[in-house]
Backbone bond lengths (Angstrom), bond angles and torsions (degrees), N, CA, C in turn:
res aa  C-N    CA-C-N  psi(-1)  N-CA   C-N-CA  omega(-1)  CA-C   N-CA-C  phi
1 X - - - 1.467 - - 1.522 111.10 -
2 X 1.697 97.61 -41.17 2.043 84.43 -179.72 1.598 104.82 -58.48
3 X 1.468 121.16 -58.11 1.110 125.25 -174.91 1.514 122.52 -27.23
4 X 1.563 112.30 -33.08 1.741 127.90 174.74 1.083 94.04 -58.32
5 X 1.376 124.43 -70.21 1.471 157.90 -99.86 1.824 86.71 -91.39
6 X 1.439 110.58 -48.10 1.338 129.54 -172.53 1.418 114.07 -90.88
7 X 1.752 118.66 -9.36 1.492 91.40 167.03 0.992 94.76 -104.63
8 X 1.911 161.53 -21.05 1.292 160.52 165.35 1.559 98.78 -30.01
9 X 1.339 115.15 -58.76 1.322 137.60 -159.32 1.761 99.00 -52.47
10 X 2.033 95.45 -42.24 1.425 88.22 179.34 1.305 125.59 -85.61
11 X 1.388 118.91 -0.54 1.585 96.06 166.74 1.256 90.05 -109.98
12 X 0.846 157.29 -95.35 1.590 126.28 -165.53 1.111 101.44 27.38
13 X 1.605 123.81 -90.46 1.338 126.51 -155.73 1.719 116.67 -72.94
14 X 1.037 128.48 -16.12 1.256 138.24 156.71 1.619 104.64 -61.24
15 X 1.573 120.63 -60.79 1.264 102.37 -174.01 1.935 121.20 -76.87
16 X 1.572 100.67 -1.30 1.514 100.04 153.34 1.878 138.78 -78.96
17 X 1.365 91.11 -26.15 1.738 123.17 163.90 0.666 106.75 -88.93
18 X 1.228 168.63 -83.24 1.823 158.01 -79.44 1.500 90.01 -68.20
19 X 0.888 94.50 171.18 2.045 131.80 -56.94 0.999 95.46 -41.04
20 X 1.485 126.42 115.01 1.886 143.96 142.90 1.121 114.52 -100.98
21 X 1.887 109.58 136.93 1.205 133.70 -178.30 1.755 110.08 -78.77
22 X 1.494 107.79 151.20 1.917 90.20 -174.70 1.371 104.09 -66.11
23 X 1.593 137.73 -34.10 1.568 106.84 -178.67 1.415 112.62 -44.61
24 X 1.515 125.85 -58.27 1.274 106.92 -160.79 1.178 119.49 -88.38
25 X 1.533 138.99 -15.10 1.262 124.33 108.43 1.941 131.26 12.84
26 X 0.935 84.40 -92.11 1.855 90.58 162.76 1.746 121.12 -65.99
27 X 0.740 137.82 0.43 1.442 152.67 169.13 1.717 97.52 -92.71
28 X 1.384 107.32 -59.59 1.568 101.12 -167.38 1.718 124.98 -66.93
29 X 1.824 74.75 -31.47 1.788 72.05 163.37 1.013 139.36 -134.92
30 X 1.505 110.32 42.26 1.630 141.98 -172.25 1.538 98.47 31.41
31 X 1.301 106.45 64.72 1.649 113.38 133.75 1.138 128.19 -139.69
32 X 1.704 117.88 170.96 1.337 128.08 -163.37 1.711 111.93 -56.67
33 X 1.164 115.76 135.01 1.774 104.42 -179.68 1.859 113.16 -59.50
34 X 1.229 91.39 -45.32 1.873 92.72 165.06 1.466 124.05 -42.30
35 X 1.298 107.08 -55.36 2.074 114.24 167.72 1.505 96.81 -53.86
36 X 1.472 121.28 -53.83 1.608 99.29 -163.43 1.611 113.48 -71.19
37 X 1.558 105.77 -55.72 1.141 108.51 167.58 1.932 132.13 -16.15
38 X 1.694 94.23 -56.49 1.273 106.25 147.30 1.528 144.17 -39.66
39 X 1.287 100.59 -64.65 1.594 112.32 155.77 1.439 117.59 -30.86
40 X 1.363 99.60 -69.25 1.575 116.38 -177.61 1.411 108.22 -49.53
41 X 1.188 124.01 -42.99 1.430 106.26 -160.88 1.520 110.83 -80.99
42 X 1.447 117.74 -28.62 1.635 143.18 174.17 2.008 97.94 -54.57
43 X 1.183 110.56 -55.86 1.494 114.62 174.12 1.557 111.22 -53.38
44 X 1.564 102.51 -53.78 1.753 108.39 -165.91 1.728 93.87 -68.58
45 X 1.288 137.61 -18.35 1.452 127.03 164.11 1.451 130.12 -85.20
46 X 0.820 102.99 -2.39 1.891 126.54 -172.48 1.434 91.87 -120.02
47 X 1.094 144.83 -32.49 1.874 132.72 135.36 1.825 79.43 110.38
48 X 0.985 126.49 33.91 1.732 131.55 140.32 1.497 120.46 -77.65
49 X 1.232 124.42 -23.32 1.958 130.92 -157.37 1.496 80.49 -145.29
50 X 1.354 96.33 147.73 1.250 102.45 172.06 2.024 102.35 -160.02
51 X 0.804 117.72 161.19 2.168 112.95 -173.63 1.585 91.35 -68.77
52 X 1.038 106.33 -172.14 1.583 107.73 178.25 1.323 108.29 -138.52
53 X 1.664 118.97 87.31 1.255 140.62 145.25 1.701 99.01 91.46
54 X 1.577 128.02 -130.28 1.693 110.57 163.54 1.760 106.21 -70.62
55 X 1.180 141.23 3.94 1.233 115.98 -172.53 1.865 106.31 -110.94
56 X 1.116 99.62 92.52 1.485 151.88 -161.82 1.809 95.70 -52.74
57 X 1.240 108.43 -47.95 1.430 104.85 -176.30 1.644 130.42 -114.24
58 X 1.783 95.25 8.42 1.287 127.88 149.61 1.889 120.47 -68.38
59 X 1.252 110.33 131.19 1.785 93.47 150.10 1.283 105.57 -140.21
60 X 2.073 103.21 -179.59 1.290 113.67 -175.48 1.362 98.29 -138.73
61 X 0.967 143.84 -148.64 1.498 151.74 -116.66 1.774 89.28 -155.62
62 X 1.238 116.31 106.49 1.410 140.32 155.95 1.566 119.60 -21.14
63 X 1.104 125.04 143.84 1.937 136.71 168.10 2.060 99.27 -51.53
64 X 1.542 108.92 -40.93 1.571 119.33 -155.87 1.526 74.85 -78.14
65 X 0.823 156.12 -122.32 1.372 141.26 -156.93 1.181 121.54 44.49
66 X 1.948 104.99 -93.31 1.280 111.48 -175.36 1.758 114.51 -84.45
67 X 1.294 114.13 -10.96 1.438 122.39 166.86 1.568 112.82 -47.64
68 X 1.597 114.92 -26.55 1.411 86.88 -156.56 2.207 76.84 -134.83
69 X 1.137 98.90 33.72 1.588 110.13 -176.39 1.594 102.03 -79.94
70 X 1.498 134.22 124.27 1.287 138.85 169.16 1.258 114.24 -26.41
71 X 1.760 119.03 154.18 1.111 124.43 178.27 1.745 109.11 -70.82
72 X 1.193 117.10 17.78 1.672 112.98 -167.75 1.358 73.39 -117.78
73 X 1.186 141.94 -29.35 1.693 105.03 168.63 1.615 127.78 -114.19
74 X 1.768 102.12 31.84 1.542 107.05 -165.03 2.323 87.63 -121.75
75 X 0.822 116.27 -5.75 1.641 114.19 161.12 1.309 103.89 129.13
76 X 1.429 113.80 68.66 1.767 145.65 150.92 1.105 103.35 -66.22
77 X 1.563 117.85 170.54 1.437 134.78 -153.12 1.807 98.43 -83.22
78 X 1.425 132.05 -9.17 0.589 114.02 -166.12 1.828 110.98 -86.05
79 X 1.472 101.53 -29.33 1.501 123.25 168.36 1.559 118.50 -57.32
80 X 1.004 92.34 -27.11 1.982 103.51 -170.41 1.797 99.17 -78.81
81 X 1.301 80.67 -37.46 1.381 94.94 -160.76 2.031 112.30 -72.65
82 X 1.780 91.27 -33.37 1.450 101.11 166.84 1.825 124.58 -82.17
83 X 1.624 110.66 -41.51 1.412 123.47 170.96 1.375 104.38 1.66
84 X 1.450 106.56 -94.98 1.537 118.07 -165.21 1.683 103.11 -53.57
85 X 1.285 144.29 -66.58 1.249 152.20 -178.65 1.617 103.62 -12.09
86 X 1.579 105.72 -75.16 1.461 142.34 144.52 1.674 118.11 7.10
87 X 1.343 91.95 -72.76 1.295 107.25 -172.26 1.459 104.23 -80.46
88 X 1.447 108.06 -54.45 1.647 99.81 172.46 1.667 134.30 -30.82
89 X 1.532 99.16 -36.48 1.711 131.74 -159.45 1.487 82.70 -82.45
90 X 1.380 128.80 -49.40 1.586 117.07 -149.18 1.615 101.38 -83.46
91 X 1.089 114.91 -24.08 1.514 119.68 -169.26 1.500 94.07 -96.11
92 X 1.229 136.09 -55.97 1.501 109.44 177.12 1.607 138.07 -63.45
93 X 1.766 95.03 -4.58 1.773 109.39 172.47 1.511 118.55 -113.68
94 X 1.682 105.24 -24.05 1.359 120.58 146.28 2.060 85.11 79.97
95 X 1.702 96.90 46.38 1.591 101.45 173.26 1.128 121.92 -153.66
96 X 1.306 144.76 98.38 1.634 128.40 171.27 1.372 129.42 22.58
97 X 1.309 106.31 102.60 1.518 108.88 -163.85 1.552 97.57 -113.24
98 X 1.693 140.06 138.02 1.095 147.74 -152.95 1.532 114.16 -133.52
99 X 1.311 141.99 143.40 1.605 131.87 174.53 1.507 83.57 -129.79
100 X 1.566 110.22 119.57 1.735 109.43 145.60 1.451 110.13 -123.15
101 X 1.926 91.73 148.88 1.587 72.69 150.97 1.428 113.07 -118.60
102 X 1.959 102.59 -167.30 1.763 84.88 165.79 1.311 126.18 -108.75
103 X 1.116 121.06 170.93 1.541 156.14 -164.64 1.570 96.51 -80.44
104 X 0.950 132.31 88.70 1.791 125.74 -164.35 1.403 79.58 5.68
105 X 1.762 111.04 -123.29 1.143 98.46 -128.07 1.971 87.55 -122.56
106 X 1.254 116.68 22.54 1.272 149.82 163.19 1.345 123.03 -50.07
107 X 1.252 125.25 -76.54 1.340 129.97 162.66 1.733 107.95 -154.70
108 X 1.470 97.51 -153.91 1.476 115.22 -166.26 1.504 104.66 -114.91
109 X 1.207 140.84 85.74 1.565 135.55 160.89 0.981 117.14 -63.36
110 X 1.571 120.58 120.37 1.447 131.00 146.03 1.758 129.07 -47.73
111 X 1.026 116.42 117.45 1.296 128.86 -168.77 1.421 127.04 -109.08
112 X 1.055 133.95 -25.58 1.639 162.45 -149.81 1.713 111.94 -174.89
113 X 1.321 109.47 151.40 1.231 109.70 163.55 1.595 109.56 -160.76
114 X 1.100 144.02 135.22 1.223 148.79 -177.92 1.634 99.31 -118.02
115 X 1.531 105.23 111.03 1.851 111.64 168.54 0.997 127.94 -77.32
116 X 1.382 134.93 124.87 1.443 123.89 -172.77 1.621 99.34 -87.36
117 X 1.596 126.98 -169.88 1.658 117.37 -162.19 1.299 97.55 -122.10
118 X 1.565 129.74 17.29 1.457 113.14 -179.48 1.645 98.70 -85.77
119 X 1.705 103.94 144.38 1.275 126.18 -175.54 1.182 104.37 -52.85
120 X 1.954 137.22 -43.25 1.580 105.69 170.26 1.444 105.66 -108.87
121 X 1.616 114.02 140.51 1.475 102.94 -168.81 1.869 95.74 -150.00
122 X 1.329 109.16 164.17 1.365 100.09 159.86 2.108 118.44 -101.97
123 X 1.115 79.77 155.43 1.002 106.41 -170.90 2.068 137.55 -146.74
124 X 1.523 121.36 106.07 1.457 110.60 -152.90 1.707 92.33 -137.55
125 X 1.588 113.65 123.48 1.226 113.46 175.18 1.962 126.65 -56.89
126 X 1.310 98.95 152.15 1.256 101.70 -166.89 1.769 105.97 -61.23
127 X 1.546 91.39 139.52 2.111 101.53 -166.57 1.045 133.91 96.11
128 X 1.899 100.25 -7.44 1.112 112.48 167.47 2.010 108.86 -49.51
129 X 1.331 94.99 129.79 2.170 107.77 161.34 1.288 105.44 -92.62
130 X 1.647 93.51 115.65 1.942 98.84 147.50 1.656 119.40 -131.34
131 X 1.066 96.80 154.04 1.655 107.85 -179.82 1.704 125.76 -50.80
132 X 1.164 126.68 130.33 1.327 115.90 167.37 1.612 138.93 -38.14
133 X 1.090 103.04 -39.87 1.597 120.53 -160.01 1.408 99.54 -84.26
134 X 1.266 111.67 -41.20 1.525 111.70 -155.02 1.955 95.41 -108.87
135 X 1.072 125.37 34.26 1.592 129.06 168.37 0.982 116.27 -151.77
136 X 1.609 112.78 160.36 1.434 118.64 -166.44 1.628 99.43 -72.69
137 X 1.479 114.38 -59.06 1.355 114.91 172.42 1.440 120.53 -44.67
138 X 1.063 131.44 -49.69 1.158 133.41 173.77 1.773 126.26 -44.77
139 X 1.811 98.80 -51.25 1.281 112.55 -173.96 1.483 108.42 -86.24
140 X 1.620 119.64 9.80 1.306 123.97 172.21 1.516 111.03 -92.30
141 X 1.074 119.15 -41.36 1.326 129.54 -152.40 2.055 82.20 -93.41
142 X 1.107 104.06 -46.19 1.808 97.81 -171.03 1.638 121.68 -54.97
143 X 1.822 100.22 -22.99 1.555 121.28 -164.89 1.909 96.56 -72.77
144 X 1.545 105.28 -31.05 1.682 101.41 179.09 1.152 110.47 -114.58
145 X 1.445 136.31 42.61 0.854 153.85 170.50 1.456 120.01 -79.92
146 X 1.187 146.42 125.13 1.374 132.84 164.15 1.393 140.02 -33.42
147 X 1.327 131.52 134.76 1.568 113.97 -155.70 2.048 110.37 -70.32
148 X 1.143 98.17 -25.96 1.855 110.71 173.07 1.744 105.05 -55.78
149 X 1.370 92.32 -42.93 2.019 87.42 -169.96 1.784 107.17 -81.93
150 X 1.648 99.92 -27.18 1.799 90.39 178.47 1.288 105.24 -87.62
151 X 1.216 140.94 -15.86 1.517 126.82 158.95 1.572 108.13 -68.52
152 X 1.212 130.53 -15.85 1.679 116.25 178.23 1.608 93.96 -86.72
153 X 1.068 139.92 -32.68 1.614 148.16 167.96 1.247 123.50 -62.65
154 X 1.090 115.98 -40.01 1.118 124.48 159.88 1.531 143.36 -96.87
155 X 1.765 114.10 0.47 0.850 157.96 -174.28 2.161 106.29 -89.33
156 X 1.048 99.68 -42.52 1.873 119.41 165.37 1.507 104.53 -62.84
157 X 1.274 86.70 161.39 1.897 105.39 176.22 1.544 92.45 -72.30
158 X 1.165 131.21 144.78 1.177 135.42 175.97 1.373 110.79 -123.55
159 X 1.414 111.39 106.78 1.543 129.55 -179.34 1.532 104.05 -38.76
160 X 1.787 111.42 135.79 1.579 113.11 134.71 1.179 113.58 -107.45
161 X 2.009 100.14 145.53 1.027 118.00 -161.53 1.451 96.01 -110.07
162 X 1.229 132.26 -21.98 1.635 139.54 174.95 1.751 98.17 -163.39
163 X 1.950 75.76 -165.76 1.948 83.57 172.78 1.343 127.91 -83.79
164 X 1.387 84.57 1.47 2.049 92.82 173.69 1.123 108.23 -87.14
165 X 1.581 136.26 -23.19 1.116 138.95 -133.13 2.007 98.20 -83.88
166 X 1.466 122.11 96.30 1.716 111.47 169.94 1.695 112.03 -56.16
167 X 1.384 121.73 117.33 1.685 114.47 -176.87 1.652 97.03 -109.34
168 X 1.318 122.76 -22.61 1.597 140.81 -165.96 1.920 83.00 -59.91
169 X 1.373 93.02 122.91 1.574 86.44 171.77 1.851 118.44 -88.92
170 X 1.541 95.16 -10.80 1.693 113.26 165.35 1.522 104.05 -65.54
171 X 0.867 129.63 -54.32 1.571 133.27 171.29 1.617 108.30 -61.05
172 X 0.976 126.52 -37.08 1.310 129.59 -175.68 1.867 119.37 -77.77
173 X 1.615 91.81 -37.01 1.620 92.10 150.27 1.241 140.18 -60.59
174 X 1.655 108.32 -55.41 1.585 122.62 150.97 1.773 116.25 -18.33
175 X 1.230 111.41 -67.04 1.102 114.60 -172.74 1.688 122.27 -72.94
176 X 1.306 106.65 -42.41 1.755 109.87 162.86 1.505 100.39 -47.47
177 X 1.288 139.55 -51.87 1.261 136.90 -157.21 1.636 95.65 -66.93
178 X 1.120 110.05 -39.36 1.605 117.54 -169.50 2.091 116.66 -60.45
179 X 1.629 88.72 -41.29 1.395 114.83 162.59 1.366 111.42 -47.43
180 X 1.587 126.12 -101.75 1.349 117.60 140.34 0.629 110.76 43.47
181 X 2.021 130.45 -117.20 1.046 141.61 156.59 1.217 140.12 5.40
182 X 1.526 111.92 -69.81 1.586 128.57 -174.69 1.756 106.90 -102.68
183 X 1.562 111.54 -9.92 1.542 94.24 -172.05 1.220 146.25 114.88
184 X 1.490 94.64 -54.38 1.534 113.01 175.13 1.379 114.72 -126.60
185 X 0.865 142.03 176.06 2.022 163.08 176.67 1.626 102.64 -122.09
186 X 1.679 93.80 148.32 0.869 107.41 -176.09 1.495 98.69 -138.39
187 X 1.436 110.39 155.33 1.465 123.51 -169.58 1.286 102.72 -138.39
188 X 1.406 137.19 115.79 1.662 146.81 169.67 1.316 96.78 -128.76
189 X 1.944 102.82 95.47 1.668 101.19 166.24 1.132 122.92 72.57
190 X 1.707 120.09 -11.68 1.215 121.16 -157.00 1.625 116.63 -57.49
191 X 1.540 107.48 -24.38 1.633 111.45 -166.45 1.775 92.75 -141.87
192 X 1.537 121.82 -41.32 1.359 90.77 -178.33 1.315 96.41 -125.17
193 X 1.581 110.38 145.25 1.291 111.41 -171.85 1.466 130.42 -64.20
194 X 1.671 123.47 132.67 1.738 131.55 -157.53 1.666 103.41 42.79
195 X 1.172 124.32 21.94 1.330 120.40 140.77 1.376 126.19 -94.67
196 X 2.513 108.83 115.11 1.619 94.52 -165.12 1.756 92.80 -116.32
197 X 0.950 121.71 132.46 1.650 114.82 161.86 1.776 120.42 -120.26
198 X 1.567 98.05 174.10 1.417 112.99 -177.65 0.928 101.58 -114.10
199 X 2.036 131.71 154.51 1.320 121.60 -174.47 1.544 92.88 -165.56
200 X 1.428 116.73 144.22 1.212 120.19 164.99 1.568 102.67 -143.41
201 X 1.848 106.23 158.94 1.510 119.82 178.29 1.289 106.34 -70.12
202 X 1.201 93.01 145.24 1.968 116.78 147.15 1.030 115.57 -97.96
203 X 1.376 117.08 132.75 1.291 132.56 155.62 1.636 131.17 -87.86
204 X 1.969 122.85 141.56 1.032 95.48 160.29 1.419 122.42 -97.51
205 X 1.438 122.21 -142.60 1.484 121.72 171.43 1.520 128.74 -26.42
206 X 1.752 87.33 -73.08 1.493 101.94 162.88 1.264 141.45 -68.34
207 X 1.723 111.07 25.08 1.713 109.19 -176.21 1.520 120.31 71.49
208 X 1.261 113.30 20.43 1.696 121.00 -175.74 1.477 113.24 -113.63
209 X 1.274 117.81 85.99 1.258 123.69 158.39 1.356 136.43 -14.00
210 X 1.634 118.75 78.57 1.254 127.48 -142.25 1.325 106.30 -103.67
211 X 1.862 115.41 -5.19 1.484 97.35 -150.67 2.061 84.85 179.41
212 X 1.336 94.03 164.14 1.484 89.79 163.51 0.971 102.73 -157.79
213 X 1.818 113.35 178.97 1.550 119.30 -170.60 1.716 98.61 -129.83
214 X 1.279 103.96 161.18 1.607 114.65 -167.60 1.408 96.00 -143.97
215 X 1.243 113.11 145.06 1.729 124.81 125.90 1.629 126.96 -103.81
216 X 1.082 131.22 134.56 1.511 108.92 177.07 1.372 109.77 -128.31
217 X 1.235 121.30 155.39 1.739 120.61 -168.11 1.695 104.65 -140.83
218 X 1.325 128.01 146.77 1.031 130.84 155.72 1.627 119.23 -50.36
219 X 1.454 118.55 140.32 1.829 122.90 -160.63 1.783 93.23 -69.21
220 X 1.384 116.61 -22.63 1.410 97.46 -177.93 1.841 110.17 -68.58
221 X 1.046 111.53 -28.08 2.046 105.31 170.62 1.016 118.13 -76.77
222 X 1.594 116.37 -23.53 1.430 118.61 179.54 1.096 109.19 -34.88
223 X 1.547 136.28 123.50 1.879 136.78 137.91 1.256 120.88 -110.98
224 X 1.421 106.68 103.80 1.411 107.83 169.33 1.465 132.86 -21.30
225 X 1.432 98.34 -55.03 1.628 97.80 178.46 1.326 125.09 -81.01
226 X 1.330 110.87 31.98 1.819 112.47 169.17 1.653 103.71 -116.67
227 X 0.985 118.06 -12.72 1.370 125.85 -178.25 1.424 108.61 -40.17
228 X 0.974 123.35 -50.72 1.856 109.86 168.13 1.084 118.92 -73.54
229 X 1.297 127.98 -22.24 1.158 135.62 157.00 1.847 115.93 -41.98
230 X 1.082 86.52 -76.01 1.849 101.93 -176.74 1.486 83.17 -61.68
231 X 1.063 121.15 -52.41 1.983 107.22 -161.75 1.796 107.60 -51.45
232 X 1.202 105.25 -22.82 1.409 114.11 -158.62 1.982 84.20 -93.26
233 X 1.131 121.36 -54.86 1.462 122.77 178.65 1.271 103.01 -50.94
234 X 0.843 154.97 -55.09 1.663 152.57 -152.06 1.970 98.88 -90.72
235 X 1.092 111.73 -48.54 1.229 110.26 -170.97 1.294 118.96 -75.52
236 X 1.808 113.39 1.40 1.218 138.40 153.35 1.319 118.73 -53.01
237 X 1.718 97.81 -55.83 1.204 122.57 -156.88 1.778 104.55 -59.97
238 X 1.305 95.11 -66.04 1.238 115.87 -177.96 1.681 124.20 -57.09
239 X 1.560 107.84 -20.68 1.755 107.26 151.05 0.792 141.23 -86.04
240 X 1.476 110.90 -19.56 1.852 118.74 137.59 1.573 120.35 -49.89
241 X 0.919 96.75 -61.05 1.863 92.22 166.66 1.786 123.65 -38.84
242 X 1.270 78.71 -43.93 1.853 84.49 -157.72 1.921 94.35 -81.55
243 X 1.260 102.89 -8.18 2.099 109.39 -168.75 1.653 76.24 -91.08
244 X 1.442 145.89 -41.80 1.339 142.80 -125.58 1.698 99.05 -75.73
245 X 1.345 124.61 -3.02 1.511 132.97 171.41 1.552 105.16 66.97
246 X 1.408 114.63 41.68 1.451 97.85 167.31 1.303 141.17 -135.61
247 X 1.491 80.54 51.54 1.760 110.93 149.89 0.977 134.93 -59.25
């Protein structure tokens, strides 16, 4: 059972890194590079792990993944229900618009994505995992979260991802409270580098923060002074979503 226990563990953590090399791989989760190595290659044949593109001694997270991913993240009522919202959001900000939800209390799955058409843009396949702390989506959905689940979240070592990255979970309260307040999250760099986005929760029936909405833009479009602006656009977005009845 540990032996399970420890290769699950490893893509997990691959599909929180990707593309990670096995040293740091084995560093992150104090095991031998030979065991992971191992792992890895058992995944990359079972078509879960796979290298990542020419960088040969890198990998990322397999096609079997999202192939065999639940119908709540392959186009459930909650997607139908966001689509149009989505699309509306990307064409009036003219940027990558994102739906995740979370992972209990694990990470952030990407679920939807609507591309906007400027030549440099972001862009992350559906299933992509990201962290709470360090994303707009993430730090939206965590701000209405119950106080038991953000102390187990915040309670973990909390990755830095750069020098933007807030890991201080005292700072990280501060700022949920700030959310709260105004609505939306904001992300400058926080997890991927000169990548900044805006994000607000969805709600379902019962007021439970099921899901959130994003735009994200490269730091060269970033303008500070639209930020309530966009905060106010997205947090649009996302009460259409959460009115869209698809609970």
């Amino acid at each position: 059972m540990n032996s399970l226990l420890k290769s699950i563990e490893i893509i997990e953590t691959v599909a929180q890194h990707q593309p990670i090399g096995v040293s740091e791989l084995s560093k992150l989760l104090k095991m031998p590079k030979s065991s992971v190595q191992r792992v890895l290659m058992t995944f990359q044949e079972a078509g879960w792990l796979r290298q990542a593109g020419s960088e040969v001694t890198r990998w990322e997270v397999g096609a079997r993944v999202v192939a065999v991913r639940p119908s709540a993240l392959k186009g459930g009522a909650l997607q139908r229900a966001a689509r149009q919202p989505m699309q509306d959001l990307c064409a009036l900000v003219d940027e990558t618009v994102h739906l995740s939800i979370p992972d209990s209390t694990t990470a952030m799955v990407l679920i939807e994505e609507v591309e906007c058409k400027q030549v440099v843009r972001t862009a992350y396949s559906i299933g992509n995992v990201s962290p709470f702390h360090a994303t707009a989506n993430g730090l939206a959905v965590l701000a209405f979260m119950n106080d038991g689940l953000v102390d187990t979240i915040l309670g973990r070592e909390l990755p830095r991802y750069g020098e933007n990255t807030i890991s201080d979970p005292v700072l990280i309260r501060e700022e949920l409270a700030r959310i709260r307040e105004r609505g939306y999250s904001i992300n400058l760099g926080q997890y991927r580098h000169a990548i900044y986005a805006i994000g607000a929760p969805v709600f379902d029936a019962n007021g439970v923060a099921v899901a959130s909405v994003c735009f994200s833009m490269p730091e060269s479009r970033f303008d500070p002074e639209r930020i309530e602006e966009w905060g106010r656009a997205v947090t649009s977005t996302a009460n259409e979503i959460s009115g869209g009845g698809f609970a």
